[in-house]
C-alpha positions, 0 to 999 in steps of 0.5 A, a space after each residue: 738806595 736813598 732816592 728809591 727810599 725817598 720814592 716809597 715814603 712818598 707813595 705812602 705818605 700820597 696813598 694816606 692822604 688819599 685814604 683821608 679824603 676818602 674817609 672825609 667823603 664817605 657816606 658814613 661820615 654824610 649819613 649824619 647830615 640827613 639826619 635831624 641835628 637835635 631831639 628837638 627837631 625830631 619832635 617838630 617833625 613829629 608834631 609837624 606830621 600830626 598836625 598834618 594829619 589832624 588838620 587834614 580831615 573834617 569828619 568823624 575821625 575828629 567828632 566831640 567825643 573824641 575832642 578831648 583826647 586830641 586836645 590832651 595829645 596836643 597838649 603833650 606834644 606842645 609841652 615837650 616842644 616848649 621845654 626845648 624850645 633853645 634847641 630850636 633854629 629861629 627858621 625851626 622856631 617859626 616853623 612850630 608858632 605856626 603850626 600851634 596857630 594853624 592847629 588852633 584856628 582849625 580846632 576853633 572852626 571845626 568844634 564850631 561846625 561840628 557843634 551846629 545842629 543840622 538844619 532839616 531845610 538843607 538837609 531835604 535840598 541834599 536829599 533832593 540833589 543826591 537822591 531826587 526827592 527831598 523825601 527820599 528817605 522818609 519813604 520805605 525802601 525795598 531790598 529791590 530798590 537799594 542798588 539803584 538808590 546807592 548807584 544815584 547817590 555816590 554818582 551825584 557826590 561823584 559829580 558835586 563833590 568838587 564845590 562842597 565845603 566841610 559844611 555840607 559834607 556834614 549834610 552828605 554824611 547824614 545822609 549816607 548815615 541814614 540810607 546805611 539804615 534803610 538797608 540794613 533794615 531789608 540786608 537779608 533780602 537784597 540779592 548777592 550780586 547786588 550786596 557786591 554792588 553795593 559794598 562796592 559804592 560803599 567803598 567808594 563813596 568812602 574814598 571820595 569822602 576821605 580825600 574831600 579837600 578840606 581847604 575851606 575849613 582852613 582858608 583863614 590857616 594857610 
């Protein structure tokens, strides 16, 4: 009676050490470690990102009018980095001085591009790269015409896109400001399958200016 006894507090006693081990490893006791430690290190990882995604474009999503709201968003996030900073790890720490000096050397360049009147004499060697004369512009387009102009331009930005800096993407986007123009002066007799085709350069012509890699505005960051 003794022994079988002895024999049934020692199964339990197994079973609830097992039961232990297993609730240490479970992943409701894990889940916790992939999580940010601090609302501090949430914070970075949300300034971290919205550096990122301010730093990665050099267009119209950071033009002068609206300089001052990014400049405003900044500041706030900045601000409620500092007051806790001490909940920061030295690596996290480091981590955010370089993403301020990173956001400050591309706000310093990107407000000095931006604020660079165009020059006309490189603007008229675009126009003659992307659309065969350095006039092609100045001239009255017909509705006609409007497919095969937009076919040449996004194929020539196809083409050149790659050895472009921000800079002259400026002049490329000038461009297409103006050849939108052009046709929306004749939209209403431009034939349907042609309006398809041209929304559909349009579209792509947007993708390839969204995705343009932006790395010399911020070769001096990385």
């Amino acid at each position: 009676m003794r022994t079988t006894r002895y024999i049934g507090i020692l199964a339990f006693l197994i079973a609830l050490a097992g039961g232990s081990a297993c609730d240490r490893t479970s992943p409701a006791n894990t889940e916790v470690n992939n999580q940010p430690k601090t609302r501090a290190e949430e914070d970075l990882a949300e300034f971290r990102d919205w550096i990122e995604g301010k730093t990665s474009k050099a267009d119209g999503d950071t033009a002068n009018a609206k300089w001052s709201d990014i400049k405003e968003e900044f500041k706030q996030k900045t601000a409620k980095l500092d007051t806790r900073l001490d909940s920061l790890s030295a690596e996290s720490k480091e981590e955010y001085k370089e993403l301020r000096r990173k956001y400050e050397t591309w706000e310093a360049n990107n407000q000095k591009r931006t604020s660079t009147p165009l020059s006309q004499d490189t603007l008229k060697r675009f126009n003659q790269e992307l659309l065969g004369s350095a006039n092609a512009l100045a001239a009255h387009l017909t509705a006609e015409q409007m497919r095969d102009v937009y076919t040449q331009f996004v194929q020539n930005v196809r083409m050149r896109r790659d050895s472009w800096t921000a800079s002259d993407w400026d002049y490329v986007d000038e461009i297409y400001s103006q050849l939108n123009k052009k046709k929306d002066q004749v939209e209403d007799q431009i034939p349907a399958k042609d309006k398809l085709k041209i929304k559909a350069l349009q579209a792509e012509y947007l993708a390839l200016e969204t995705g343009k890699d932006a790395k010399d505005l911020y070769k001096g960051v990385k």
